[in-house]
N, CA and C atoms as a LAMMPS dump frame, in Angstrom:
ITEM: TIMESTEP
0
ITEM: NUMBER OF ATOMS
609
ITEM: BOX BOUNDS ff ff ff
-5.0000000000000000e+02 5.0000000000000000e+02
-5.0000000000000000e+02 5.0000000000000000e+02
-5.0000000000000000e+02 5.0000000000000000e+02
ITEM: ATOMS id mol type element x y z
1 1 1 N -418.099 287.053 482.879
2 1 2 C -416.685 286.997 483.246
3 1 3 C -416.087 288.398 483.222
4 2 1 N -415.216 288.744 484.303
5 2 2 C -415.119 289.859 484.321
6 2 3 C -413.611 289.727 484.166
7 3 1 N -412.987 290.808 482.803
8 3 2 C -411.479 290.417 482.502
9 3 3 C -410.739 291.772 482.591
10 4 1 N -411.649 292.807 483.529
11 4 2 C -410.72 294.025 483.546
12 4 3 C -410.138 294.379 485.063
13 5 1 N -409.131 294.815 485.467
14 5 2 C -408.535 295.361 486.59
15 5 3 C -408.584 296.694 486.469
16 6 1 N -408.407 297.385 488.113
17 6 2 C -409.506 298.997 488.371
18 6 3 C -408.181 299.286 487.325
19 7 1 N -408.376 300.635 486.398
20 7 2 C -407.812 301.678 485.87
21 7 3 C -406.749 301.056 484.916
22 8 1 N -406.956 299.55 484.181
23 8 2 C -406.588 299.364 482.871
24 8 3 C -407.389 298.957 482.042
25 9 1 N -406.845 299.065 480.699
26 9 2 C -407.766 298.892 479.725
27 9 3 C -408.623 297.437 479.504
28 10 1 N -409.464 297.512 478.968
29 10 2 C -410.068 296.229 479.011
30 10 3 C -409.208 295.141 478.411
31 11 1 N -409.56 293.587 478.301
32 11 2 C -408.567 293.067 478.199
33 11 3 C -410.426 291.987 476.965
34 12 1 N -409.589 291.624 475.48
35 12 2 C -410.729 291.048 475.467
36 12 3 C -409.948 289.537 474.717
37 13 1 N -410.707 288.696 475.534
38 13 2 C -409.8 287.245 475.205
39 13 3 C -410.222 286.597 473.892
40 14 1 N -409.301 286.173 472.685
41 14 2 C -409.509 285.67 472.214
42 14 3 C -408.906 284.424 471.67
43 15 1 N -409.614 283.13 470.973
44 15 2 C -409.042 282.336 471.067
45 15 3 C -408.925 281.75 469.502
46 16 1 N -408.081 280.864 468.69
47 16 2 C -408.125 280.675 467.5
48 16 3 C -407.966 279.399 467.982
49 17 1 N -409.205 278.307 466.833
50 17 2 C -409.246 277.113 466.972
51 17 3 C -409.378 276.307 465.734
52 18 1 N -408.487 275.325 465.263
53 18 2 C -408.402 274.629 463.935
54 18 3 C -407.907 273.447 463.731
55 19 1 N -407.71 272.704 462.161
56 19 2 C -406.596 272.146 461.804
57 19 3 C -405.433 272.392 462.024
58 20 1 N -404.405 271.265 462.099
59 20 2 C -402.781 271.893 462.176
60 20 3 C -402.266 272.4 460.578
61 21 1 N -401.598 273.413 460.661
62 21 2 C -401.198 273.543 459.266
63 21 3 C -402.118 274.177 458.646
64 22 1 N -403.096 275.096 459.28
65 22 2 C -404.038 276.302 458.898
66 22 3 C -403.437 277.485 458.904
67 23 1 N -402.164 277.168 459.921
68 23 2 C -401.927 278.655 459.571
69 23 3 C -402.041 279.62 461.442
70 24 1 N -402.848 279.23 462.443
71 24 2 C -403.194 279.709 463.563
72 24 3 C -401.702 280.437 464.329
73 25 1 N -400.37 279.324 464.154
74 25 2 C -399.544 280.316 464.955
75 25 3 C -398.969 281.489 463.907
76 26 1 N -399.167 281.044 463.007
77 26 2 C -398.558 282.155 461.525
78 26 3 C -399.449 283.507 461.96
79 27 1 N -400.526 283.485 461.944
80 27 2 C -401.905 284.438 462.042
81 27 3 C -401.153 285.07 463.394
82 28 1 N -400.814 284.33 464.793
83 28 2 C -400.556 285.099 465.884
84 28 3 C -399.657 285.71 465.868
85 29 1 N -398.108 285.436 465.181
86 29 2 C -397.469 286.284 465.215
87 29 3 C -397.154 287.062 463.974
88 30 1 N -397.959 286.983 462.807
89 30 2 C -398.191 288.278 462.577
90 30 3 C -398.803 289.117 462.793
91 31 1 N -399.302 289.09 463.519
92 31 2 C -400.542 290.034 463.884
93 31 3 C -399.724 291.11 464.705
94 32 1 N -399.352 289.981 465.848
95 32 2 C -398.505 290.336 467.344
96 32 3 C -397.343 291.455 466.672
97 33 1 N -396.488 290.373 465.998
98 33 2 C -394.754 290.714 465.682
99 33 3 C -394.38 291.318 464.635
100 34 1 N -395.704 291.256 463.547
101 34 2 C -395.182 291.737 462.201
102 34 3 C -394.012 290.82 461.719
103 35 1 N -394.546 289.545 462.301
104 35 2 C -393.456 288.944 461.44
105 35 3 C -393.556 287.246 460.874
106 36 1 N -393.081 287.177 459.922
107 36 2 C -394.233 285.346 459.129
108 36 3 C -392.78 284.828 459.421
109 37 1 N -392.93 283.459 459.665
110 37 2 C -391.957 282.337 459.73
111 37 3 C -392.305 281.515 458.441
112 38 1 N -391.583 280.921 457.489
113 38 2 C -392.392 279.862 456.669
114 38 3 C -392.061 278.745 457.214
115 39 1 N -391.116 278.352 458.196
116 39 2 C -391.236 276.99 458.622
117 39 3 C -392.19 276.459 459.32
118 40 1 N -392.803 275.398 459.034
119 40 2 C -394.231 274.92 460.132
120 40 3 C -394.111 274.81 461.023
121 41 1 N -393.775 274.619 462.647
122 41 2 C -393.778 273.846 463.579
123 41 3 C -394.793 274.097 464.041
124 42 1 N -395.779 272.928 464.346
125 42 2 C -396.725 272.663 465.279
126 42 3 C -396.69 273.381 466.782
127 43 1 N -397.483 273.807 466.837
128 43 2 C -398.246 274.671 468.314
129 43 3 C -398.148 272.999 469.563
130 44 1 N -397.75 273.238 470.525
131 44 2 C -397.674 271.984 471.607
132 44 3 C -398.37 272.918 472.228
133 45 1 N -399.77 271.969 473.086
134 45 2 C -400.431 272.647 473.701
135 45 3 C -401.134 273.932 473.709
136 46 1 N -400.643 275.069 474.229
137 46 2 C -401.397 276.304 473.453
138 46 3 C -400.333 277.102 473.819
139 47 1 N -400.429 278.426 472.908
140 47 2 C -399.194 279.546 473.1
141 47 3 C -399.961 280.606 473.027
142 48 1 N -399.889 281.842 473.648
143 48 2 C -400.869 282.932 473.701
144 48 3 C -399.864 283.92 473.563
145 49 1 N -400.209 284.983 472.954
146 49 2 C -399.527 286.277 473.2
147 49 3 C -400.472 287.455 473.102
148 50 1 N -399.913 288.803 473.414
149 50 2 C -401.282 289.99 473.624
150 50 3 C -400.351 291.372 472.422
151 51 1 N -401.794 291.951 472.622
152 51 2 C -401.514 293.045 471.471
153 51 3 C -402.214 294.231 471.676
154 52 1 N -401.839 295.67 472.387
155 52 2 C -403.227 296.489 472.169
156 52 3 C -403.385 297.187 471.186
157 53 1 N -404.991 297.397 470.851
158 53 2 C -404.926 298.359 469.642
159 53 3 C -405.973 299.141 470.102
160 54 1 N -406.136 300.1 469.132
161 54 2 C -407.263 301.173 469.896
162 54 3 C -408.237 301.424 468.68
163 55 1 N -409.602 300.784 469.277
164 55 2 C -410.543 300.78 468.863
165 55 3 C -412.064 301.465 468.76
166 56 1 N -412.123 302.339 468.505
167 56 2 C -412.918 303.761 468.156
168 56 3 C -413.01 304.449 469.41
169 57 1 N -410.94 304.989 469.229
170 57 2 C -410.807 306.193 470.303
171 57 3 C -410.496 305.282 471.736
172 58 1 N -411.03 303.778 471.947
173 58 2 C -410.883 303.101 473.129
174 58 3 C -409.105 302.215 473.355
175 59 1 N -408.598 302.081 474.33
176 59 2 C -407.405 301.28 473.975
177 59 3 C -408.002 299.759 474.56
178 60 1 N -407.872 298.997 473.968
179 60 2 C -408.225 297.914 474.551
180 60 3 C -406.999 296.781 474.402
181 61 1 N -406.484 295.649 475.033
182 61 2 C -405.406 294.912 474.978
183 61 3 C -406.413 293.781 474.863
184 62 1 N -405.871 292.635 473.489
185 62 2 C -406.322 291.493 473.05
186 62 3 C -405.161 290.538 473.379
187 63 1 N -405.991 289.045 474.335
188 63 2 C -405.304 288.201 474.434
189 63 3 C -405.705 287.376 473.728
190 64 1 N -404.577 287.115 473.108
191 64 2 C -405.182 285.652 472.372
192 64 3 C -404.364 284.602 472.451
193 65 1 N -405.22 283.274 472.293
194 65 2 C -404.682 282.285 472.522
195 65 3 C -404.827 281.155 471.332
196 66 1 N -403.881 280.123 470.805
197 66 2 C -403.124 279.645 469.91
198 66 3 C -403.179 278.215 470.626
199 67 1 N -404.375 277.322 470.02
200 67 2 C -404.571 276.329 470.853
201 67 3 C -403.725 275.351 469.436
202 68 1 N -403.231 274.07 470.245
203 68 2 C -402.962 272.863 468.901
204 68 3 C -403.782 272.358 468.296
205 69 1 N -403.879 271.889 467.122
206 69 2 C -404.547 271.306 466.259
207 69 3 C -404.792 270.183 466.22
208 70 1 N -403.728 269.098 467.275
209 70 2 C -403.679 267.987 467.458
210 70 3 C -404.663 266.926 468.146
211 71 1 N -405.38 265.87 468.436
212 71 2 C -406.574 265.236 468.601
213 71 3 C -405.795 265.066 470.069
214 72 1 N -404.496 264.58 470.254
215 72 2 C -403.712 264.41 471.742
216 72 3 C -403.857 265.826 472.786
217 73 1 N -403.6 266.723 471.798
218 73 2 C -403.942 268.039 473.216
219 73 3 C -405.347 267.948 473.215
220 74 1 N -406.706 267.79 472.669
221 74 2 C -407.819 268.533 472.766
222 74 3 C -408.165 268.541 474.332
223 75 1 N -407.545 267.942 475.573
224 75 2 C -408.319 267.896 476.34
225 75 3 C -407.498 268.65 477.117
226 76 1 N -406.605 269.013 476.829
227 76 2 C -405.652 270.388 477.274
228 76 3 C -406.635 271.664 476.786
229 77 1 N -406.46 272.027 475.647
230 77 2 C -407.274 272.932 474.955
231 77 3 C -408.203 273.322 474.968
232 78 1 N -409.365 272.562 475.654
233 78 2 C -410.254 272.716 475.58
234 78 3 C -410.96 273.556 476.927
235 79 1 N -409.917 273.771 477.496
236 79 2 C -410.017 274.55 479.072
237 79 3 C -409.963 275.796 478.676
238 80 1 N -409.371 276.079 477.663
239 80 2 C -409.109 277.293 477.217
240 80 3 C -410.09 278.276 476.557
241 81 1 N -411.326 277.122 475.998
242 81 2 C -412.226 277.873 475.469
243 81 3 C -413.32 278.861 476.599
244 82 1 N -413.278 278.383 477.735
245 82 2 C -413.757 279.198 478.527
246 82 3 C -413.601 280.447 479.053
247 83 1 N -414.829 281.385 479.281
248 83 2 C -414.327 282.943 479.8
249 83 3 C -413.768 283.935 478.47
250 84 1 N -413.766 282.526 476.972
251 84 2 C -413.259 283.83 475.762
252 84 3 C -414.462 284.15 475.304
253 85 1 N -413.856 285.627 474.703
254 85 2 C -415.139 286.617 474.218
255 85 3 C -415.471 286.202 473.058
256 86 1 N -414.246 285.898 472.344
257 86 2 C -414.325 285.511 470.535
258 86 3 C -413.681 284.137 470.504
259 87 1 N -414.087 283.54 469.698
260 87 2 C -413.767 282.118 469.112
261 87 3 C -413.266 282.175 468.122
262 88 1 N -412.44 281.733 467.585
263 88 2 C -412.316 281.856 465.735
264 88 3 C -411.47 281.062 465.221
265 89 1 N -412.799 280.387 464.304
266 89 2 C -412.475 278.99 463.543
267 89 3 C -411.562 279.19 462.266
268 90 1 N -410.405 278.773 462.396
269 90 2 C -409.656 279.247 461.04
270 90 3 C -409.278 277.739 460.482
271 91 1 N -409.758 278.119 458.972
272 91 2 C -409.067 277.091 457.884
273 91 3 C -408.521 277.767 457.287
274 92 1 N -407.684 277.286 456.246
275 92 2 C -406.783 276.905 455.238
276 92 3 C -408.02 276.977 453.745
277 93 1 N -408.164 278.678 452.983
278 93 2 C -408.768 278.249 451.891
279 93 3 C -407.994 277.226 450.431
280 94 1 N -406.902 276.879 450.7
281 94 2 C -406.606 276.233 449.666
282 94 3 C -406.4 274.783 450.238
283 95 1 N -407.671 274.167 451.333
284 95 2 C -407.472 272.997 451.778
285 95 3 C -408.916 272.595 452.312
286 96 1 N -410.307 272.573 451.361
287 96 2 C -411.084 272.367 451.449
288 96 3 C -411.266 271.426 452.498
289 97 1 N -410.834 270.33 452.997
290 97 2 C -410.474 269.179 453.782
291 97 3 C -410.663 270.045 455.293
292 98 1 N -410.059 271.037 455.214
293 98 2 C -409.727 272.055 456.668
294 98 3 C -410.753 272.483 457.093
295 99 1 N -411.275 272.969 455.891
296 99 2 C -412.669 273.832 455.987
297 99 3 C -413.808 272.845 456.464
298 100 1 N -414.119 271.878 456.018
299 100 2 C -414.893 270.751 456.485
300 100 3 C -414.964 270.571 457.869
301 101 1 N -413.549 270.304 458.087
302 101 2 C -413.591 269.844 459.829
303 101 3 C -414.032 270.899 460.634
304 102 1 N -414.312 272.52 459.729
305 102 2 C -414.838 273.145 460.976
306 102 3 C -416.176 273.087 461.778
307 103 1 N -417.117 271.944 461.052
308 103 2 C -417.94 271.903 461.512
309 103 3 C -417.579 271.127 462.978
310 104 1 N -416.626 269.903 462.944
311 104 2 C -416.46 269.643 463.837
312 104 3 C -415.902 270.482 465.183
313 105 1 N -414.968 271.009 464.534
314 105 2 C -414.638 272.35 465.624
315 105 3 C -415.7 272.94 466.463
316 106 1 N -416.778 273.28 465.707
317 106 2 C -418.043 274.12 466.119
318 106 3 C -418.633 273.383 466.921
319 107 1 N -419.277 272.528 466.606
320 107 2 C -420.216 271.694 467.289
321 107 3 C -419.317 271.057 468.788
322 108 1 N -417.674 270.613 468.437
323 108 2 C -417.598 270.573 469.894
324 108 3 C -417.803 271.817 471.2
325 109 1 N -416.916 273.378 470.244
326 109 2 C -417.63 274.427 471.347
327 109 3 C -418.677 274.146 471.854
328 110 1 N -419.909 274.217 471.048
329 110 2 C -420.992 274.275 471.178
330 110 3 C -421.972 273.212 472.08
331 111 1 N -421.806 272.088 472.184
332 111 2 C -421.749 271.114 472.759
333 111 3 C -421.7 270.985 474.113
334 112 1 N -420.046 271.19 474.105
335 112 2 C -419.495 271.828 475.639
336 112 3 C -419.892 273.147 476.431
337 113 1 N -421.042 274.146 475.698
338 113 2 C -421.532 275.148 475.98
339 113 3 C -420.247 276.118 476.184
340 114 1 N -419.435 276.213 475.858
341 114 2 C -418.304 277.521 475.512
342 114 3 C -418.643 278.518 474.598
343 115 1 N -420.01 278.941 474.839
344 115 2 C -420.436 280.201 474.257
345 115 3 C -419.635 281.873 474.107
346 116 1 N -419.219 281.885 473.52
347 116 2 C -418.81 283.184 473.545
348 116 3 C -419.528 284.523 473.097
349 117 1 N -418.709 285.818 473.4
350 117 2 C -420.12 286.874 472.696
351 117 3 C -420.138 286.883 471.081
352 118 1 N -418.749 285.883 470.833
353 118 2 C -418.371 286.269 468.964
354 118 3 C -417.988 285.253 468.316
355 119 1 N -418.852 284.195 467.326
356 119 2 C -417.817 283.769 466.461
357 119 3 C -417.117 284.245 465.233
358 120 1 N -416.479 283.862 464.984
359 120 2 C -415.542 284.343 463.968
360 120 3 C -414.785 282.938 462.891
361 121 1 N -415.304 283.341 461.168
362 121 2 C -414.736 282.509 461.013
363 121 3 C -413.271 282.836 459.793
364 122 1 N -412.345 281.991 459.903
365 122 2 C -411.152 282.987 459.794
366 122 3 C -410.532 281.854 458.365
367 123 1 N -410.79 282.628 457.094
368 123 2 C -410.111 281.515 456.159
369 123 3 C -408.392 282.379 455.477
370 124 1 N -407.556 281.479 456.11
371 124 2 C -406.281 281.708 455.825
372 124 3 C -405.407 281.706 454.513
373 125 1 N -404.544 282.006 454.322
374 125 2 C -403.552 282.008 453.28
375 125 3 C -404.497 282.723 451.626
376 126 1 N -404.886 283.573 452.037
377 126 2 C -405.7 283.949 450.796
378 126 3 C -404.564 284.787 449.577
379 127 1 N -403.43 284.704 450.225
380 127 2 C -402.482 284.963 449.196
381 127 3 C -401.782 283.84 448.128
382 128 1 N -402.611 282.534 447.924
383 128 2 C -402.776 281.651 447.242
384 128 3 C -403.816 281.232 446.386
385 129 1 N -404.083 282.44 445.788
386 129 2 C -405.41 282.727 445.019
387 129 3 C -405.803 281.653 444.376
388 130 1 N -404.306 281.03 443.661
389 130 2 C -404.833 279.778 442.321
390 130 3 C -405.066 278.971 442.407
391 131 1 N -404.512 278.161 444.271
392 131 2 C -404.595 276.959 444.655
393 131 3 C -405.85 276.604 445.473
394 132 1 N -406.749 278.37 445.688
395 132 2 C -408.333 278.482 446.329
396 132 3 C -409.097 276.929 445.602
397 133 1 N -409.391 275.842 447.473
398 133 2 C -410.048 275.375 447.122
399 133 3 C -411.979 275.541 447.989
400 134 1 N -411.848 276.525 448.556
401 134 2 C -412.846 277.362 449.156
402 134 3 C -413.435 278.408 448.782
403 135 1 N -414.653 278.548 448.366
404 135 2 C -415.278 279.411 447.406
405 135 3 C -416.025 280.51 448.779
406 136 1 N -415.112 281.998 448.656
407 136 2 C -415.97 282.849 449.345
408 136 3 C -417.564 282.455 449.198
409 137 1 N -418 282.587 448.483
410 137 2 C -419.613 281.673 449.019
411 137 3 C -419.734 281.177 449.905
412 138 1 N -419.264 279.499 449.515
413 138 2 C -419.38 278.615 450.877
414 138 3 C -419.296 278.969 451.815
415 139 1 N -417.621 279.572 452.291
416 139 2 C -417.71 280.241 453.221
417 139 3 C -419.056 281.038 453.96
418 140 1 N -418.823 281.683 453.478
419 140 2 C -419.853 282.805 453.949
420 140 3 C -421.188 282.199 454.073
421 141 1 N -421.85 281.077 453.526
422 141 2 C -422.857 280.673 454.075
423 141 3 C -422.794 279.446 455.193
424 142 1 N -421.594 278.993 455.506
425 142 2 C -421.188 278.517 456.254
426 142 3 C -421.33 279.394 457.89
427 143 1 N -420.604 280.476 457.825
428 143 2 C -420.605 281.67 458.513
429 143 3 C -422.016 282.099 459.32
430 144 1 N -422.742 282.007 457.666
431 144 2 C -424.174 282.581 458.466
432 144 3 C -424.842 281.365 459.024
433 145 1 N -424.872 280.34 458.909
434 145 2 C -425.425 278.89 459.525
435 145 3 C -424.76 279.312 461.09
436 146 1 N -423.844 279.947 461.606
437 146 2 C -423.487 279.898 463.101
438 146 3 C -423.797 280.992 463.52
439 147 1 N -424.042 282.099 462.5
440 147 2 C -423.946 283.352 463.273
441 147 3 C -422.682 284.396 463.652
442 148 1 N -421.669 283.72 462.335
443 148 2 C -420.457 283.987 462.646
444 148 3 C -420.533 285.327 461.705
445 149 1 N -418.761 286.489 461.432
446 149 2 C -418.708 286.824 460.67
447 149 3 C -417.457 286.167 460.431
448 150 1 N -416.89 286.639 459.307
449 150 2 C -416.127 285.884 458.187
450 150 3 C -414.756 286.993 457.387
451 151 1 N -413.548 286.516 457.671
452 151 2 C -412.589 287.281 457.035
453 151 3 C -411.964 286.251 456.552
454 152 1 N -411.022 286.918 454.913
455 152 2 C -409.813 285.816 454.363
456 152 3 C -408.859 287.153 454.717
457 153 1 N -407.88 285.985 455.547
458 153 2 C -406.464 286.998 455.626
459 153 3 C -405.485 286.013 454.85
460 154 1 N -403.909 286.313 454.891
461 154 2 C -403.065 285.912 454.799
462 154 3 C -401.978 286.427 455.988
463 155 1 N -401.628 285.672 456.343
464 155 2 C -400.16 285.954 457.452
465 155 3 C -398.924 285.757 457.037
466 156 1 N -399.209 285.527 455.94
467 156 2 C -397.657 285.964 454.753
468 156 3 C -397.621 287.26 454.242
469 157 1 N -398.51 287.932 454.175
470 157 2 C -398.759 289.199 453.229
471 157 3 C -399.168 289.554 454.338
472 158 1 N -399.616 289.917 455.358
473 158 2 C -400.238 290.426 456.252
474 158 3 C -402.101 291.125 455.985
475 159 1 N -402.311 290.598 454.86
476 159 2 C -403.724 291.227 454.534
477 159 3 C -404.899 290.719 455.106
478 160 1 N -405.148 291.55 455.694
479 160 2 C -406.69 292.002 456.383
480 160 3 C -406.58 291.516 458.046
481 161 1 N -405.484 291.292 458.145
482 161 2 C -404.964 290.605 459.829
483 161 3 C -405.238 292.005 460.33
484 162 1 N -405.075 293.223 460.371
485 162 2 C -405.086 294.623 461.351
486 162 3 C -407.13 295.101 461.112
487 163 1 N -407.848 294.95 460.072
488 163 2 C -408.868 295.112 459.572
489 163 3 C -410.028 294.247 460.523
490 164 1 N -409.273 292.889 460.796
491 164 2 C -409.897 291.429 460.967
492 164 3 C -410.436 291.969 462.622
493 165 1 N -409.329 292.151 463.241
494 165 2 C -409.025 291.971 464.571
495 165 3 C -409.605 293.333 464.842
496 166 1 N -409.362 295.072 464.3
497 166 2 C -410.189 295.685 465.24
498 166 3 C -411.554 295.221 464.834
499 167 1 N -412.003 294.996 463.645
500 167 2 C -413.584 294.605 463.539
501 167 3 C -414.086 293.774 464.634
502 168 1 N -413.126 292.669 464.912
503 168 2 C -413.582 291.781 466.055
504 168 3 C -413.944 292.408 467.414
505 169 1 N -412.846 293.44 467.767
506 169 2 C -412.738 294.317 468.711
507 169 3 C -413.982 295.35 468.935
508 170 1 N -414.374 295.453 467.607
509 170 2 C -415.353 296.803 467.766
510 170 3 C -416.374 296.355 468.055
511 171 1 N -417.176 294.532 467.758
512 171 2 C -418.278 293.627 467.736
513 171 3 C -418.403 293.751 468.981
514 172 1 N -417.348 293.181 469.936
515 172 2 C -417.379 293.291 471.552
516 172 3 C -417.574 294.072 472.409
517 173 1 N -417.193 295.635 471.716
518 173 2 C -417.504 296.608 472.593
519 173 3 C -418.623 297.068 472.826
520 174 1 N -419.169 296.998 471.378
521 174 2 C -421.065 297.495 471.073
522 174 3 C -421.267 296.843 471.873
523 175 1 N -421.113 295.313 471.702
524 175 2 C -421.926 294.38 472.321
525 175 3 C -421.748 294.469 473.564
526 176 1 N -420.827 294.606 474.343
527 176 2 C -420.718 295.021 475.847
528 176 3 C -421.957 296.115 476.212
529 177 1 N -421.51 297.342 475.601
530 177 2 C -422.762 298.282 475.773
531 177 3 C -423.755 298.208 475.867
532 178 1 N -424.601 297.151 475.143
533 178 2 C -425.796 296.549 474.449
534 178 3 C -425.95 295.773 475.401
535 179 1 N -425.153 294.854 476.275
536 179 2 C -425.622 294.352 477.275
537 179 3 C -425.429 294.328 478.831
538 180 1 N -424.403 295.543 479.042
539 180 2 C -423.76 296.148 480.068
540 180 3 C -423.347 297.107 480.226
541 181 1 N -424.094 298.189 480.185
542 181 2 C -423.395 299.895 480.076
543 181 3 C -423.151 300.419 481.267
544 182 1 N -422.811 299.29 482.403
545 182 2 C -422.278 300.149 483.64
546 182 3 C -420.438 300.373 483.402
547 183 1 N -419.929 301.65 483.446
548 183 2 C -418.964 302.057 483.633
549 183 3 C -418.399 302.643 484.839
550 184 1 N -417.574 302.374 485.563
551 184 2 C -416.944 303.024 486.43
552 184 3 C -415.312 303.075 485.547
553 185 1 N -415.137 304.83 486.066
554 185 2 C -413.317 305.193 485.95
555 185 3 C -412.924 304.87 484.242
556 186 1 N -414.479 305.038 483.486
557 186 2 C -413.518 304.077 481.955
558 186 3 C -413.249 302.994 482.235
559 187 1 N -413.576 301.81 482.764
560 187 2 C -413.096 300.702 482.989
561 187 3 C -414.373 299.937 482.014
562 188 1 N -414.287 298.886 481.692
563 188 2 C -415.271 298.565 480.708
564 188 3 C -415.583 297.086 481.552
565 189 1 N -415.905 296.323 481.678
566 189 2 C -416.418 295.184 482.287
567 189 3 C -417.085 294.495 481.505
568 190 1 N -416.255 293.726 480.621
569 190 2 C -416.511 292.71 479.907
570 190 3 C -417.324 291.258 480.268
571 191 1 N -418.557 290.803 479.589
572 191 2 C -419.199 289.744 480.286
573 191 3 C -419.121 289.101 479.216
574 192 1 N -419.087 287.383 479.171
575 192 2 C -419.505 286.341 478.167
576 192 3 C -420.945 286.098 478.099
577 193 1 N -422.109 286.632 477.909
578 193 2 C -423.631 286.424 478.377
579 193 3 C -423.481 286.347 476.933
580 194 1 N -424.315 285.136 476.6
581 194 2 C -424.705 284.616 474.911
582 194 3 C -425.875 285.966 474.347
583 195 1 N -425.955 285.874 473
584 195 2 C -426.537 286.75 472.666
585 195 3 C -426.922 285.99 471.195
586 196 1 N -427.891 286.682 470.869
587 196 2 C -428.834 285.877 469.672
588 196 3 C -428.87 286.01 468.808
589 197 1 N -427.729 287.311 468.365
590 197 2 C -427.739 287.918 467.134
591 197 3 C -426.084 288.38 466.867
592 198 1 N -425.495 287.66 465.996
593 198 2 C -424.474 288.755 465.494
594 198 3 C -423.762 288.765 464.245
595 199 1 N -424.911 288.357 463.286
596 199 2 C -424.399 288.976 461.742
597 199 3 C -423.325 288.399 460.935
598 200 1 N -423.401 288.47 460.071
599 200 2 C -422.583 287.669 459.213
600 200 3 C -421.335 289.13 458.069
601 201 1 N -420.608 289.319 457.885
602 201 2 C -420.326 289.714 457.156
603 201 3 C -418.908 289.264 456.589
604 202 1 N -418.198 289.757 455.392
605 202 2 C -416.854 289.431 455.162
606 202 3 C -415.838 290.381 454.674
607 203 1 N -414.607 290.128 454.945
608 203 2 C -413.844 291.339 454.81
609 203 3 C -412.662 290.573 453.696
């Protein structure tokens, strides 16, 4: 899939997919706005917004998209997983229950063949240390069972949301290189071609 136009920056799509009440539109606009809402309202359908950041020396613009959590949209949503570079499964670590269903999450990508070049798995609100019912462990061997890597942010505190996202950013670019090093003009030409390897780590 090719997501760049001649003489702008690459564009690399990403998508966040979960429970409701994980936290996914909190995560987007802090990231985006620098700014947390504590009231919940549910995501209808999907809401996307973009952000560029510049990632070793490169500017690249991230779209991401903010699908619902709800069992009534999935067949809205699920259009969406196509053509993205990164996936990323976010729970709720103080809602073990959340974390569970990501298997289901996974296996429907996967299923539906919506391969992307990155998973990502994304455990939220880690500024609720006492109420942790998700043990970085699990996680993380959870993570490596897909091939994912693995961050705890919070989108109340804003921690590790700027860390999370260029890391994600920087996975894609290697990996572009690694499997497409034709450049014209600096233009980067982003492809979704599956790949067999991409590490587990956590931030």
């Amino acid at each position: 899939m090719d997501l760049s136009d001649l003489q702008v920056d690459p564009i690399i799509k990403i998508v966040f997919v979960g429970d409701i009440g994980v936290g996914k539109s909190s995560i987007l606009t802090s990231f985006t706005e620098s700014s947390f809402h504590p009231e919940y309202q549910a995501t209808i359908g999907v809401d996307f917004r973009f952000r560029k950041i510049v990632v070793d020396k490169q500017q690249v613009k991230l779209q991401i998209w903010d699908t619902a959590g709800h069992e009534r949209y999935r067949s809205i949503t699920n259009g969406y997983y196509r053509g993205s570079h990164i996936i990323c499964f976010i729970y709720d670590i103080t809602s073990h229950e959340s974390f569970e269903n990501l298997t289901h999450w996974m296996e429907e990508v996967i299923r539906n063949r919506f391969l992307p070049l990155l998973f990502v798995i994304i455990g939220n609100k880690c500024d609720r240390e006492k109420d942790r019912q998700v043990s970085q462990v699990e996680a993380g061997e959870f993570a490596k069972k897909y091939d994912a890597i693995l961050f705890e942010t919070s989108a109340k505190t804003h921690k590790n949301l700027d860390e999370a996202f260029h890391a994600m950013a920087l996975r894609i670019l290697q990996k572009h290189v690694f499997l497409n090093s034709q450049h014209m003009n600096n233009v980067i030409t982003l492809t979704n071609s599956p790949t067999k390897s991409r590490g587990c780590c956590w931030m």
